[in-house]
C-alpha positions in Angstrom: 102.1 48.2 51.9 103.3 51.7 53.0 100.7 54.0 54.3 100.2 57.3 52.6 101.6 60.2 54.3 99.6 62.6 56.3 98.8 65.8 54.6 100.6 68.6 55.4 99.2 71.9 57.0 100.9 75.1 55.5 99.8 78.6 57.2 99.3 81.6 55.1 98.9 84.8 56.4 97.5 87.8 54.8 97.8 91.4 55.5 94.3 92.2 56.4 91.1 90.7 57.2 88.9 93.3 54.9 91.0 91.1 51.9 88.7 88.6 50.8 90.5 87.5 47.5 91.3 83.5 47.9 94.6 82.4 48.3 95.1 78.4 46.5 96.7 76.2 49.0 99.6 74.7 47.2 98.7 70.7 45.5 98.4 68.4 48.5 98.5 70.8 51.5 95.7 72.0 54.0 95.4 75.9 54.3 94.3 78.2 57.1 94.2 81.4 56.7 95.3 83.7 59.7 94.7 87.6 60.0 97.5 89.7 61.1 95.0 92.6 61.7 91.6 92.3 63.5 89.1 94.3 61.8 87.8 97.4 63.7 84.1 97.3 65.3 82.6 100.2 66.1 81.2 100.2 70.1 78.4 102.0 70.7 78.1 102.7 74.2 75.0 102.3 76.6 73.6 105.0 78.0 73.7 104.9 81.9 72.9 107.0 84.7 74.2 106.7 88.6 76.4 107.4 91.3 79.8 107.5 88.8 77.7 108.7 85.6 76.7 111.6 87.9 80.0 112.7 88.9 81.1 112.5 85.2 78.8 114.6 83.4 80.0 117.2 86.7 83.6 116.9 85.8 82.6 117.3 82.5 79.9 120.8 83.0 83.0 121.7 85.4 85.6 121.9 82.8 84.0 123.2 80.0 82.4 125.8 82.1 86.2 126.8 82.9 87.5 126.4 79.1 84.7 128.3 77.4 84.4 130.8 80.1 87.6 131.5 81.4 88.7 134.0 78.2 85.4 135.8 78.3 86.7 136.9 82.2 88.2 140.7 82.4 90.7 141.5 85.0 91.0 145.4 84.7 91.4 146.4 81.4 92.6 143.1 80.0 91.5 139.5 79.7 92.0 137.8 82.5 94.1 134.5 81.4 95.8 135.4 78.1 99.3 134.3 76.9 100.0 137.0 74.9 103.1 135.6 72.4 103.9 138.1 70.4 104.4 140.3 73.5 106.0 137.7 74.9 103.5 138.2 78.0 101.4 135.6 80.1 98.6 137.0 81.9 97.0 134.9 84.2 94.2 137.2 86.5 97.2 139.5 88.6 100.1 137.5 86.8 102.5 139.3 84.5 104.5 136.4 83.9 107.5 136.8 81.0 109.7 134.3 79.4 112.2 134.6 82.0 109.6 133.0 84.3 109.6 129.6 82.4 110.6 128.1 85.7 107.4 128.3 87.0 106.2 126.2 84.2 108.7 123.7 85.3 106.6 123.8 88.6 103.1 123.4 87.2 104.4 120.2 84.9 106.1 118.8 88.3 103.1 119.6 90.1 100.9 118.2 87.3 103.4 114.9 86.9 103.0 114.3 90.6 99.5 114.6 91.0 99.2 111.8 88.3 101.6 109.8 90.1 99.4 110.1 93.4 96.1 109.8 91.6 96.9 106.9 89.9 98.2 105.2 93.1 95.3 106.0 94.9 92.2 105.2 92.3 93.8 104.1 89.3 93.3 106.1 86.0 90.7 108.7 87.6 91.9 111.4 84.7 91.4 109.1 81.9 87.7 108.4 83.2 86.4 111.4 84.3 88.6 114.7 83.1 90.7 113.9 80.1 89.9 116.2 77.6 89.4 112.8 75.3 86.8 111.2 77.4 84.8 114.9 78.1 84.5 115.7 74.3 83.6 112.0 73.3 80.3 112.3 76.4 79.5 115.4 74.8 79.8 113.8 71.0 78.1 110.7 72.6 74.9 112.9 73.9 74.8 114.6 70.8 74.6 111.6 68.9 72.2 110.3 70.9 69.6 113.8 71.1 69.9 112.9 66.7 70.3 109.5 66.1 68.7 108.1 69.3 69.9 105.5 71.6 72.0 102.3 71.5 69.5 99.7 69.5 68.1 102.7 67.0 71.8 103.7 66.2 72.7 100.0 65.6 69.6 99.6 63.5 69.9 102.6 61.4 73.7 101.8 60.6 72.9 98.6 59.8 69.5 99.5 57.3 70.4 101.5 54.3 70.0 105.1 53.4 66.7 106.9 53.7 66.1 110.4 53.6 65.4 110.1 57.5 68.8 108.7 58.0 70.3 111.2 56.3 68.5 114.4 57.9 69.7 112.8 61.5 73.2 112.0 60.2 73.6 115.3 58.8 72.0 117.1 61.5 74.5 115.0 63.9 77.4 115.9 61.6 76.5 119.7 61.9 76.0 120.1 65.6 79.4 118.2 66.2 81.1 120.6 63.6 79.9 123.6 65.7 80.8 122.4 68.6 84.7 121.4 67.2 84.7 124.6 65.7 84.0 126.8 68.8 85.9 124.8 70.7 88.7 125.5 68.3 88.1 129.5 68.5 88.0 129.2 72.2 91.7 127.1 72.2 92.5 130.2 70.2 91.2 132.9 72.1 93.5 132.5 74.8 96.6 133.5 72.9 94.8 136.3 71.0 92.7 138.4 72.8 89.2 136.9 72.5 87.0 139.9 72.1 89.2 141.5 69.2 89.1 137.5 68.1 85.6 137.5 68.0 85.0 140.8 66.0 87.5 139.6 63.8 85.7 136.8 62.6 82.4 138.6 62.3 84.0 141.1 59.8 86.0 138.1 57.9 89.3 139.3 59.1 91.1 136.4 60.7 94.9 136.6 60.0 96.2 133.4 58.4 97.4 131.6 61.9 94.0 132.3 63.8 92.0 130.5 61.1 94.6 128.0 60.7 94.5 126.6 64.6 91.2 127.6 64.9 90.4 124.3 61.9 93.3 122.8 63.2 92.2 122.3 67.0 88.3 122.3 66.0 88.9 119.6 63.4 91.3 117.2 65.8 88.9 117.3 68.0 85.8 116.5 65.6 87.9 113.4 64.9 88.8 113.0 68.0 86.0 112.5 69.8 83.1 112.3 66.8 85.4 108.6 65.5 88.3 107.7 66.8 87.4 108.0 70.6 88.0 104.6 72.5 91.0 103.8 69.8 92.8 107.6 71.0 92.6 105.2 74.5 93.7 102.3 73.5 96.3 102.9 70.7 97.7 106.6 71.0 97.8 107.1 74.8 101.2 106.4 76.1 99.1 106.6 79.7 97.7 103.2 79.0 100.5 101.2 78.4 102.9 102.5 81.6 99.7 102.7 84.1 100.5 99.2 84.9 104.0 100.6 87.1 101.8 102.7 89.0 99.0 100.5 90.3 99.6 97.6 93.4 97.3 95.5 94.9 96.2 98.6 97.2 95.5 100.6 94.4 91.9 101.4 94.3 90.4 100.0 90.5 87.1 98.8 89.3 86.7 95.0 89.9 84.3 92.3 89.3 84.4 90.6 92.2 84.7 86.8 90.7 84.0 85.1 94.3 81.0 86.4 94.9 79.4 86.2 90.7 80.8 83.1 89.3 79.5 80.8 87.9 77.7 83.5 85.9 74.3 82.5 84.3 71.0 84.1 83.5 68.1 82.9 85.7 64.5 84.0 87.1 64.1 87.0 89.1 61.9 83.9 91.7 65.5 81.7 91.8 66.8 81.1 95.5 70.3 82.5 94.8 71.5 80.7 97.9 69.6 77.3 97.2 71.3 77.1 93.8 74.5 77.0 92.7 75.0 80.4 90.5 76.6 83.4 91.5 75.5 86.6 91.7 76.1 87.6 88.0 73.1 87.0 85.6 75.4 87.6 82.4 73.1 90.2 81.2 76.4 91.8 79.0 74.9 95.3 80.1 78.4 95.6 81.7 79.9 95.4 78.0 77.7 97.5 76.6 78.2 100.4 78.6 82.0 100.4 78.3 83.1 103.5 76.3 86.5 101.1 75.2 83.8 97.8 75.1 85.8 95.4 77.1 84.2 93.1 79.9 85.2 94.0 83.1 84.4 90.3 84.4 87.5 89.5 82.4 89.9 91.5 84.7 92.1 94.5 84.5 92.6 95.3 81.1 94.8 98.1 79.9 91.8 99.9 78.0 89.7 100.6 80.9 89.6 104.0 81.7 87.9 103.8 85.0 85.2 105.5 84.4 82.6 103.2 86.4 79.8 102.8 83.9 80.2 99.2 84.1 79.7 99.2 87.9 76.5 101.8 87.9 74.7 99.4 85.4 75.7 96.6 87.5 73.9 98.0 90.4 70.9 98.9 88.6 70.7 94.7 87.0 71.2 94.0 90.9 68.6 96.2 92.5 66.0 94.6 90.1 67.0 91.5 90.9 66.9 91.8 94.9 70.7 91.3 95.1 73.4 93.4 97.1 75.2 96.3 95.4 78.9 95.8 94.5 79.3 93.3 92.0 81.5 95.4 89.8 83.0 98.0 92.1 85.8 100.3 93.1 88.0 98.2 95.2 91.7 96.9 95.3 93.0 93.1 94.4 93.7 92.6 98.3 90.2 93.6 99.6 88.5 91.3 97.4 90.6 88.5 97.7 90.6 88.8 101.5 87.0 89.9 101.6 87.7 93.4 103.2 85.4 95.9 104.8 85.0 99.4 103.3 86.9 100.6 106.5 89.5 98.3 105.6 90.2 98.9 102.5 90.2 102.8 102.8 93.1 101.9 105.4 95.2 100.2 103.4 94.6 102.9 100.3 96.8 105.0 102.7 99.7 103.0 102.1 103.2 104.5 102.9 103.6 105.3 99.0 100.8 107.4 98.9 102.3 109.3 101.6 105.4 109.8 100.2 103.7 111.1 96.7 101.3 113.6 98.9 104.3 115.0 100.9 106.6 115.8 98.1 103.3 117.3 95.9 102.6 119.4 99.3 106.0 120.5 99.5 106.3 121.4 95.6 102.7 123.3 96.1 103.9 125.1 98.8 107.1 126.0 97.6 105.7 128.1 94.5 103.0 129.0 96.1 105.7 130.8 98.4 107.9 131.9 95.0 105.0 133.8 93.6 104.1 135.5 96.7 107.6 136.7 97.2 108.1 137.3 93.7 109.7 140.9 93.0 108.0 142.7 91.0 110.8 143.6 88.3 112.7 141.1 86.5 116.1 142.5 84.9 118.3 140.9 82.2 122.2 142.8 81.7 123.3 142.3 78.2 127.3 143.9 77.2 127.0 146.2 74.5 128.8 144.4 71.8 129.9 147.3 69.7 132.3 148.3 72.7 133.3 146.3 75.3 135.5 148.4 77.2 137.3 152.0 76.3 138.8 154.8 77.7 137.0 158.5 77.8 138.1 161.8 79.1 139.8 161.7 82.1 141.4 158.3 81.9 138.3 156.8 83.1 137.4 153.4 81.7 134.0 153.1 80.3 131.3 149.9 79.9 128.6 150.1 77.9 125.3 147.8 79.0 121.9 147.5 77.9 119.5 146.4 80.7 116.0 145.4 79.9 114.0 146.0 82.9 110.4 144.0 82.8 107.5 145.2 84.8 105.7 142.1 86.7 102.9 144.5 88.1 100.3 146.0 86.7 101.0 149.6 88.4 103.8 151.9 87.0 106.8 152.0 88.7 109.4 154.3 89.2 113.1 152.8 89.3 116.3 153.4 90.1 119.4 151.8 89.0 123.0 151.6 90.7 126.4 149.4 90.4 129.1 148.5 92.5 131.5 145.8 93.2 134.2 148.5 92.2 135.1 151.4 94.4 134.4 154.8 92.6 132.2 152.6 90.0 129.2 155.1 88.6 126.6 155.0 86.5 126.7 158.0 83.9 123.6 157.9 82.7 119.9 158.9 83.4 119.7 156.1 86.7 115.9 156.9 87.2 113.3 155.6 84.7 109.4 155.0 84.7 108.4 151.3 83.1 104.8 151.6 82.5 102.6 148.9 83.6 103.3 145.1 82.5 105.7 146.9 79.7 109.6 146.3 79.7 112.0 148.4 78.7 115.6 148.4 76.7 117.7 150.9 78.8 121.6 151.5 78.2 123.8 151.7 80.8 127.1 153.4 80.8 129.4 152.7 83.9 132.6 154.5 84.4 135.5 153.9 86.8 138.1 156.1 88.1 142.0 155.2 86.5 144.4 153.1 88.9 140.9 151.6 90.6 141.3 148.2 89.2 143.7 145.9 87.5 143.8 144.8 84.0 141.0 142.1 83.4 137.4 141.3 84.3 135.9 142.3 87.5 132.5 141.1 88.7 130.2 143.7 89.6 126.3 143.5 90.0 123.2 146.2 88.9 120.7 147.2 91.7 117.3 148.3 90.7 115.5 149.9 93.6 112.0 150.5 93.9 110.1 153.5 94.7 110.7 153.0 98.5 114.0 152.6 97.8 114.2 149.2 98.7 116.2 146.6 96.9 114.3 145.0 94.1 116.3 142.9 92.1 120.1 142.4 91.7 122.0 140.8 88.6 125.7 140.2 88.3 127.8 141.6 85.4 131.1 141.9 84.3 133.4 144.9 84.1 136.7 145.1 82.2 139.7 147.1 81.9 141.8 146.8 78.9 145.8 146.1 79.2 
């Protein structure tokens, strides 16, 4: 007699995990249903306090002591760090930096794009954990919720009971003070490109233009989402930094690691156990290490791309150690070769100063110093020579052959300045017109130019000349090249 054949097994997927509508398995056929999409859970983070937890809530006072303070600062008669861009002005304390200075831009991103590079070589993703603009707002939304709500097992509780007029007064209460703080944090963003005193008075007579209230929602509201619910999921999922920080780490690279060796085989026990009589390691599983992650992954897992590096896993560690009488370190800063190889401290500082980390620290120096150098030397004029185009080159009384610029002569200082302007790069080539001007301080001014030249001085064609614009010392300040043509 022939045996039956063996059921077959058919997978279905389904779109989502939320979707609980059943799916019949066709006659005959085992189903199993497979999600293409884990469903979110929401982390809510331990609080924790130590040597890491310390230094972040400094980064974190540091920076927004510098953001919410810095446009308040006056330098003279102006703010102190405003880029001004309907002036087309950036002021930043003695700065008077135009458009014409983007270069020095070009600087800051090098010098900002290296000093990732270095960081991250050094002590993995030390921005993400500790200054990212991300991680410092969600601390401050975190602390917030937890001064309303309370801490980790009353939020988890209260989100898990239904509504109560309790609940909602803290809820709502929560929701209003992280609405304040997205909203001045939005009319600070603003306040440095419109001066934030007028700003300010401004708002208090409902006068806003259009564009201030628009960033001001704009920047207060992304960053009420931001920080109030998307948080670790901004880390994990829209952070390009995550997924490439992989090419900057080595085995030298200084990360926080659960040193396997010295906890496995994990295991909860009694505070009396002989560790060294019995045969568990130094971890007691107590998951506080979980809990405490801002991006909830377990650190005893290994490297994972969503840590941020932020060491609350390693300061909870410590404090589970020191109540059970065991040595600090478990979960620590330390590279992949001075755990495996048991390293000292000494030793693994050493190796940190690896010939890569060299290389990034020298070229950063050198960019640093460089504009450092450019701004110091800077003149303190900036001149661009446009042809006029109504009339690029005739003849006036006397034969002589006439140019028409227009010169727009940018004061970098805050002082008035007195100027002169000359050409040459012709013999007998003169400037017709009123050579001396005033440019009144951090203004610029449109200024034509009429250059003549003598007949028989020149061929037909175009003849480089160049525009000198002295100072009132009569030194050099700035020289541009033109063009000067004689007609056939």
């Amino acid at each position: 007699m022939k045996p039956p054949e063996p059921a077959t097994r058919k997978v279905i997927p389904i779109a989502s995990s939320t979707d609980t509508t059943p799916i019949a398995p066709p006659p005959g056929a085992d189903a199993e249903l497979i999600s293409l999409y884990q469903a979110h859970q929401k982390i809510y983070p331990r609080s924790v306090s130590g040597f890491f937890s310390h230094w972040r809530w400094a980064t974190v006072f540091l920076t927004q002591l510098v953001f919410y303070g810095l446009p308040w600062v006056q330098w003279g008669q102006r703010q102190a760090v405003l880029f001004d861009l309907g002036a087309r002005r950036f002021y930043i304390f003695g700065l008077v930096l135009y458009p014409q200075d983007f270069i020095y831009l070009t600087g800051l991103l090098v010098i900002s794009a290296l000093s990732l590079f270095l960081f991250t070589a050094v002590a993995g993703r030390l921005w993400c954990g500790y200054a990212c603009p991300q991680t410092v707002y969600t601390e401050i939304f975190l602390w917030l919720e937890k001064k309303t709500e309370g801490d980790r097992s009353a939020r988890m509780r209260r989100d898990e009971d239904g509504w109560s007029l309790d609940k909602l007064g803290r809820k709502a209460a929560k929701h209003a003070l992280w609405l304040a703080v997205a909203l001045w944090t939005g009319f600070t963003f603003v306040g440095y490109f419109t001066p934030v005193h007028e700003l300010a008075g401004e708002f208090f007579q409902w006068t806003l233009g259009s564009w201030e209230i628009f960033w001001v929602f704009f920047y207060g509201f992304a960053t009420y989402g931001n920080a109030g619910f998307m948080r670790e999921q901004v880390c994990k999922h829209m952070c390009p930094y995550a997924r490439f920080q992989s090419a900057m780490f080595d085995k030298d690279t200084l990360i926080v690691t659960y040193d396997a060796l010295r906890g496995e085989p994990r295991g909860r026990r009694s505070k009396k156990l002989d560790l060294e009589k019995s045969d568990l390691g130094a971890c007691v599983d107590c998951s506080l290490c979980v809990q405490v992650c801002p991006t909830g992954i377990d650190i005893r897992n290994g490297l994972q791309y969503e840590c941020i590096g932020c060491g609350a896993c390693a300061d909870v560690c410590d404090e589970v150690m020191d109540k059970m009488g065991y040595d600090r370190g478990l979960v620590k800063y330390s590279t992949e070769n001075a755990v495996n190889q048991r390293w000292s401290r000494s030793q693994t500082l050493r190796h940190v100063l690896r010939p890569r980390v060299l290389v990034y620290t020298s070229i950063l120096a050198s960019v640093v110093i460089a504009m450092v150098v450019s701004l110091a030397l800077r003149p303190p004029f900036k001149v661009d020579v446009e042809r006029d185009r109504t009339s690029l080159a005739r003849e006036v009384e006397g034969g002589r052959i006439e140019n028409v610029f227009r010169l727009q002569i940018m004061n970098a200082s805050e002082a008035s300045q007195r100027v002169h302007i000359q050409a040459d790069g012709l013999p007998g080539l003169t400037v017709v017109t009123d050579a001396n001007l005033v440019i009144e301080p951090a203004q610029s001014r449109w200024v034509v130019v009429r250059l003549q030249l003598p007949p028989g001085q020149a061929g037909a064609g175009s003849h480089p000349i160049h525009f000198e614009v002295d100072g009132d010392a009569g030194r050099t300040v700035v020289q541009e090249k033109a063009v000067f043509i004689i007609p056939r």
